[in-house]
C-alpha positions as CSV (number, residue, x, y, z in Angstrom):
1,X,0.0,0.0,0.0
2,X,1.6,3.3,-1.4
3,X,0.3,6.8,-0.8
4,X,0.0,7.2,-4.9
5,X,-2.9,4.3,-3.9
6,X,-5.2,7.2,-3.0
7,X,-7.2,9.8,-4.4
8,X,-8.9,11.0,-1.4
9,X,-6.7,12.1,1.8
10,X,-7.7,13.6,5.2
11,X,-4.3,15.1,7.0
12,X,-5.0,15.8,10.5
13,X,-2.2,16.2,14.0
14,X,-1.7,13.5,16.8
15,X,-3.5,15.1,19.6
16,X,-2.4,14.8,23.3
17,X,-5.6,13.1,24.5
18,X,-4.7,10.4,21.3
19,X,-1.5,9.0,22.9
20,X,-1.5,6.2,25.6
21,X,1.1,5.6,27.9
22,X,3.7,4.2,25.9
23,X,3.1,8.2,24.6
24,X,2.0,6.6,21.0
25,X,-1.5,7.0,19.6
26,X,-3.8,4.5,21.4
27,X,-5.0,1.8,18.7
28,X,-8.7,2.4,18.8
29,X,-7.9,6.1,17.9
30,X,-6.9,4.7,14.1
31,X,-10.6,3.8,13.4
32,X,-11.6,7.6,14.5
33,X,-8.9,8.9,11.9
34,X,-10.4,6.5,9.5
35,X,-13.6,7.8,10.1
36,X,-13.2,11.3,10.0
37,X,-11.4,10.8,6.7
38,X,-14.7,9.1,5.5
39,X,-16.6,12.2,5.9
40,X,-13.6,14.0,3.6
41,X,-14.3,11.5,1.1
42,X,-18.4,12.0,1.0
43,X,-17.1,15.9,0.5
44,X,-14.7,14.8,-2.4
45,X,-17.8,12.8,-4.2
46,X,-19.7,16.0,-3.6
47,X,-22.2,14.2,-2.0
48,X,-24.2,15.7,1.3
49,X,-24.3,12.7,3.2
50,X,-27.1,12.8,5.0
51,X,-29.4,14.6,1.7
52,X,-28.0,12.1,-0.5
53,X,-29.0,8.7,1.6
54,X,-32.4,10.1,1.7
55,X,-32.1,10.5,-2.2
56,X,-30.7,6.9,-2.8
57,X,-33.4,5.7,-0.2
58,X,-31.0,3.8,2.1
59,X,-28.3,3.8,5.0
60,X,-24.1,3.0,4.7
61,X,-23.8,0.8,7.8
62,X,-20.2,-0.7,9.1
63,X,-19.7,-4.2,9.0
64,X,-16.6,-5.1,9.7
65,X,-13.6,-3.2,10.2
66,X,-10.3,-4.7,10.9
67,X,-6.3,-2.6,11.0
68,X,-2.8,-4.0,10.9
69,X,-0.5,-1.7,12.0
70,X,3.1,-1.7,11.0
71,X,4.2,1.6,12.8
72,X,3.4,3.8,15.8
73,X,2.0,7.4,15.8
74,X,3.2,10.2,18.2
75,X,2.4,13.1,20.0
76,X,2.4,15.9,17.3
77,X,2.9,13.7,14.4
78,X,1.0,14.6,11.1
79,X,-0.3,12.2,9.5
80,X,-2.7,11.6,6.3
81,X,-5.3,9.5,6.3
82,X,-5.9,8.3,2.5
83,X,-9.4,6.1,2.0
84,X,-10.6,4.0,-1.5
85,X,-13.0,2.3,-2.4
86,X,-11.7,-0.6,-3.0
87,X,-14.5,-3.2,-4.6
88,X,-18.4,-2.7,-4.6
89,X,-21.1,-6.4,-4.5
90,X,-24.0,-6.7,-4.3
91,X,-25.3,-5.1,-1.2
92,X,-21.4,-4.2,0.4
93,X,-18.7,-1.8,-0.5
94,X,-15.0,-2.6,0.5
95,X,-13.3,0.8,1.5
96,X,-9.3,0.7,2.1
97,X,-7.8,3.4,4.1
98,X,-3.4,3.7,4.7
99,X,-2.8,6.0,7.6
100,X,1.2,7.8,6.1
101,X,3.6,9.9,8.0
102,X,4.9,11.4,5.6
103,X,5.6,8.1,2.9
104,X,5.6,5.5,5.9
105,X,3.0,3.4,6.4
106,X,1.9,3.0,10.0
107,X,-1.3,1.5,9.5
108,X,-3.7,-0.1,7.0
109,X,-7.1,-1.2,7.2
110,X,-10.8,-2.1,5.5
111,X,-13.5,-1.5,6.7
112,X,-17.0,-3.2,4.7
113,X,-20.2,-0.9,4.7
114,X,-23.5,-2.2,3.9
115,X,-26.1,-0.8,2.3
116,X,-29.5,-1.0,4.2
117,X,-33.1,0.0,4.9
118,X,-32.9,2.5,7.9
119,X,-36.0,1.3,9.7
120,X,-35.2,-2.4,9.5
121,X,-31.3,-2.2,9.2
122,X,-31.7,-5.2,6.4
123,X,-29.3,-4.9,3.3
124,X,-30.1,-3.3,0.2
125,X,-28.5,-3.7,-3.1
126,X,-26.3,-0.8,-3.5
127,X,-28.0,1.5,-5.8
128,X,-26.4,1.8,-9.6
129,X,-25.9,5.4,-8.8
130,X,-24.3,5.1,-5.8
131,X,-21.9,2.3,-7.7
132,X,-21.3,4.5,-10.3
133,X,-20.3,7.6,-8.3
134,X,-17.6,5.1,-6.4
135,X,-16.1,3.8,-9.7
136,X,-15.7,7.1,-11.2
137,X,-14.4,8.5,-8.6
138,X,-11.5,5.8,-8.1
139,X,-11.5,6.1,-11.8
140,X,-9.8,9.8,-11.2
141,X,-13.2,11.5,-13.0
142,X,-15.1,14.5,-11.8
143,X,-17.5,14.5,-9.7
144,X,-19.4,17.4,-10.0
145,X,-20.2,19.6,-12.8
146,X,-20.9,23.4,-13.1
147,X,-23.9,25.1,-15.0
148,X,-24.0,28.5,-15.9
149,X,-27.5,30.6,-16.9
150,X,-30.2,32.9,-16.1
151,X,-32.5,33.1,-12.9
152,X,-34.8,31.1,-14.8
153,X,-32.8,28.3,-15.7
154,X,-30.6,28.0,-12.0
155,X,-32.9,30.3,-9.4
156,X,-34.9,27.8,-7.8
157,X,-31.7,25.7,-6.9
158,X,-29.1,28.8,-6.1
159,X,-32.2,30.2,-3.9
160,X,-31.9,27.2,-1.8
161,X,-28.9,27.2,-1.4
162,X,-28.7,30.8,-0.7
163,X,-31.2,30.4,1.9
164,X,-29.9,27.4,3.6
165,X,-26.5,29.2,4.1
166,X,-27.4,32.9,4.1
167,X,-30.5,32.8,6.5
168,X,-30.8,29.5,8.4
169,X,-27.3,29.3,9.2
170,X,-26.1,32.7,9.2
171,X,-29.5,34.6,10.3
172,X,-29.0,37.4,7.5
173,X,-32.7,38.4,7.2
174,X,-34.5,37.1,3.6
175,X,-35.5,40.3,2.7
176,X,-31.8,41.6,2.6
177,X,-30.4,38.1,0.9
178,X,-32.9,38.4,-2.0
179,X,-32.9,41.4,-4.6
180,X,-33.9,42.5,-7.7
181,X,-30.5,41.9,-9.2
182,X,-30.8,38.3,-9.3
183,X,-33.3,38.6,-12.5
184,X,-30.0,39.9,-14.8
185,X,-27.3,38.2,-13.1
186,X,-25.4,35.2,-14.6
187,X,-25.6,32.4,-11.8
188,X,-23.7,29.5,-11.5
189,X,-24.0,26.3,-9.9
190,X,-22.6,23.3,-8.9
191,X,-24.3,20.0,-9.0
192,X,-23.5,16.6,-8.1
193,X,-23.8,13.3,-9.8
194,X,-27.2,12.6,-8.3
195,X,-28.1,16.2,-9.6
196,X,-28.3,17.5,-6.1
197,X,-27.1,21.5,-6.2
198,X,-24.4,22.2,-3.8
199,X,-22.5,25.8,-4.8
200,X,-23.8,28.3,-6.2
201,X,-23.0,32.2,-6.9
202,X,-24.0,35.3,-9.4
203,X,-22.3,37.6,-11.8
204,X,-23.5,41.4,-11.9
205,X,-22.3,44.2,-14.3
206,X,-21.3,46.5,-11.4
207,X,-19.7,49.3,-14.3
208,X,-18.6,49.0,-17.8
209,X,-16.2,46.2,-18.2
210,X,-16.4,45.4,-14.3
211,X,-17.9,42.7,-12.7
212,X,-18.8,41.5,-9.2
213,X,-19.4,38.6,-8.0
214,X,-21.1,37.6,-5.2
215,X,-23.9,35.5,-3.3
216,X,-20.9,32.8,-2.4
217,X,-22.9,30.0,-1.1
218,X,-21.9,26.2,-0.8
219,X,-23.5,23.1,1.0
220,X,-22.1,23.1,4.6
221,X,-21.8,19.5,4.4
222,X,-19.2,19.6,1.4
223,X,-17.2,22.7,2.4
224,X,-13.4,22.3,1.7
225,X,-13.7,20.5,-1.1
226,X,-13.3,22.8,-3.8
227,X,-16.9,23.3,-5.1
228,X,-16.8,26.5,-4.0
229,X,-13.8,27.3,-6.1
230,X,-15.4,26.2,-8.9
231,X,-18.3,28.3,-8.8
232,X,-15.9,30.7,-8.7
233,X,-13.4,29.8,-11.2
234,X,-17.0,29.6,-13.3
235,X,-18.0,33.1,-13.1
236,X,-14.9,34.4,-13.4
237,X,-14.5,32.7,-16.8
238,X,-17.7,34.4,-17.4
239,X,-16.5,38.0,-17.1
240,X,-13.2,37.0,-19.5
241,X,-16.0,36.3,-22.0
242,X,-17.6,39.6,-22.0
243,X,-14.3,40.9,-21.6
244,X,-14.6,42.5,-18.4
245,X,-11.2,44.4,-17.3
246,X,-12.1,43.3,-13.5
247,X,-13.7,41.5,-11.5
248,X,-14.7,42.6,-7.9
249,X,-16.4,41.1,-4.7
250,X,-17.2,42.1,-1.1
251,X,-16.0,38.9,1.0
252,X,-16.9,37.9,4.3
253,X,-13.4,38.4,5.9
254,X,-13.6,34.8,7.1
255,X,-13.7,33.8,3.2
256,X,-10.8,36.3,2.5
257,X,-8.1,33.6,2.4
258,X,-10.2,31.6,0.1
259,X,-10.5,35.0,-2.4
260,X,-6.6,35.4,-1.8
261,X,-5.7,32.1,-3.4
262,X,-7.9,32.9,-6.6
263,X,-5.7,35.8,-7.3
264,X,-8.0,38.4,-5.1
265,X,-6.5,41.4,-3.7
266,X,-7.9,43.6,-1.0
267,X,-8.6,47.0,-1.5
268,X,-10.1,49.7,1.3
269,X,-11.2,49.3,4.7
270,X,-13.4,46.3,6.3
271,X,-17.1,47.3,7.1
272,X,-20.1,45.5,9.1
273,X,-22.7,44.3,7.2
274,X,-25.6,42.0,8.0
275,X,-23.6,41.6,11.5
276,X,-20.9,40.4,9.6
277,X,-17.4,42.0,8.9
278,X,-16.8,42.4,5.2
279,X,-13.7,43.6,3.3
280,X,-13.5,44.5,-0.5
281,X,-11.8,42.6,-3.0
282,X,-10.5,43.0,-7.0
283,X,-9.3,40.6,-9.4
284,X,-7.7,42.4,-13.0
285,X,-8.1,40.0,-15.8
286,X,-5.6,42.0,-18.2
């Protein structure tokens, strides 16, 4: 088992409360680091876990899980947990996970998941969808794709999304999240391979030749994975092709880092808005 195995890795930092007394991570703390790189891996499918088992009508339940371990973790250490799935039957999907320091293997393990009706817990034939996704996925393809259009064509998915992020989980009041503006933006979103939305965002015409986008929103379930960067990457493109000098934004300051790495620079002073601390931002695309 190499690191060039995996697609999908969670990296995380040995914790004091992880070691024992030999001062090495305890063993049952292997199977948390496996599972908390699971949830990484639902966020690399693009796949809200909890929104998508509804959708596929069913339940991923462990069956077995065994480790071998080869090497010990310490105090501090920081390791990456890399996960695959490995084979899919009938009912059953094999997932293989390599916990690395650095290109050292310290421990290896499988873990079998069965699909199965919630109320009964009985097994299910994993859904063609669901088999698909996995095989793709391992297969190195993408697992989302990105639509761009009017407020007819995206609004009733980018408004959900909007109001899931914008209003249930950050309280900003509905009549200040929706506007007029929506009806001559560009949108973009992200969807999934079960067609679920989970990023979306708008282009305006704030001044000749100068965009701005805003209206960032992505499933909170999938954050860190890059969808977000997408929508982004999306609109942007979208502003080259009406040849649009610059592009500018007004970020949450918590998202400024995120801006930053696309090439976003900050201009001005930060301001409250909506009870939240915003700071302007400008991208040149000549």
């Amino acid at each position: 088992m190499q690191r060039s195995d995996f697609r999908c890795f969670h990296r995380l930092r040995v914790r004091w409360a992880e070691v024992d007394m030999q001062k090495i991570v305890f063993n049952g703390h292997y199977l948390m680091y496996i599972d908390t790189a699971m949830s990484d891996y639902w966020r690399g499918l693009a796949l809200p876990y909890e929104a998508s088992m509804q959708t596929l009508g069913g339940e991923m339940y462990v069956k077995k899980a065994t480790l071998e371990y080869h090497a010990s973790a310490r105090l501090d250490d920081t390791l990456d947990v890399g996960l695959r799935c490995a084979r899919v039957g009938n009912s059953s999907s094999l997932f293989e996970a390599g916990i690395f320091s650095g290109d050292q293997l310290l421990v290896s393990g499988e873990l079998v998941y069965v699909f199965a009706d919630p109320a009964t817990q009985t097994s299910r034939p994993v859904p063609p969808a669901l088999r698909a996704i996995f095989e793709t996925f391992e297969a190195g393809a993408e697992m989302a794709e990105v639509k761009t259009g009017d407020w007819n064509a995206l609004g009733r998915d980018a408004a959900r999304l909007r109001t899931a992020v914008f209003v249930h989980e950050q309280r900003i009041p509905a009549e200040i999240e929706a506007d007029a503006l929506d009806a001559t933006a560009r949108h973009a979103v992200v969807y999934n391979r079960l067609g679920m939305p989970v990023a979306t965002g708008r282009l305006l015409q704030a001044a000749p030749r100068v965009g701005r986008i805003g209206r960032m929103a992505v499933d909170r379930s999938v954050r860190g994975a890059q969808w977000g960067r997408h929508v982004l990457d999306a609109l942007v493109q979208a502003a080259r092709d009406r040849r649009d000098g610059e592009v500018q934004l007004h970020a949450q300051r918590s998202a400024e880092g995120f801006y930053r790495r696309a090439g976003f620079a900050v201009v001005g002073e930060p301001w409250q808005e909506a009870g939240l601390t915003h700071i302007a931002m400008v991208r040149q695309l000549q």
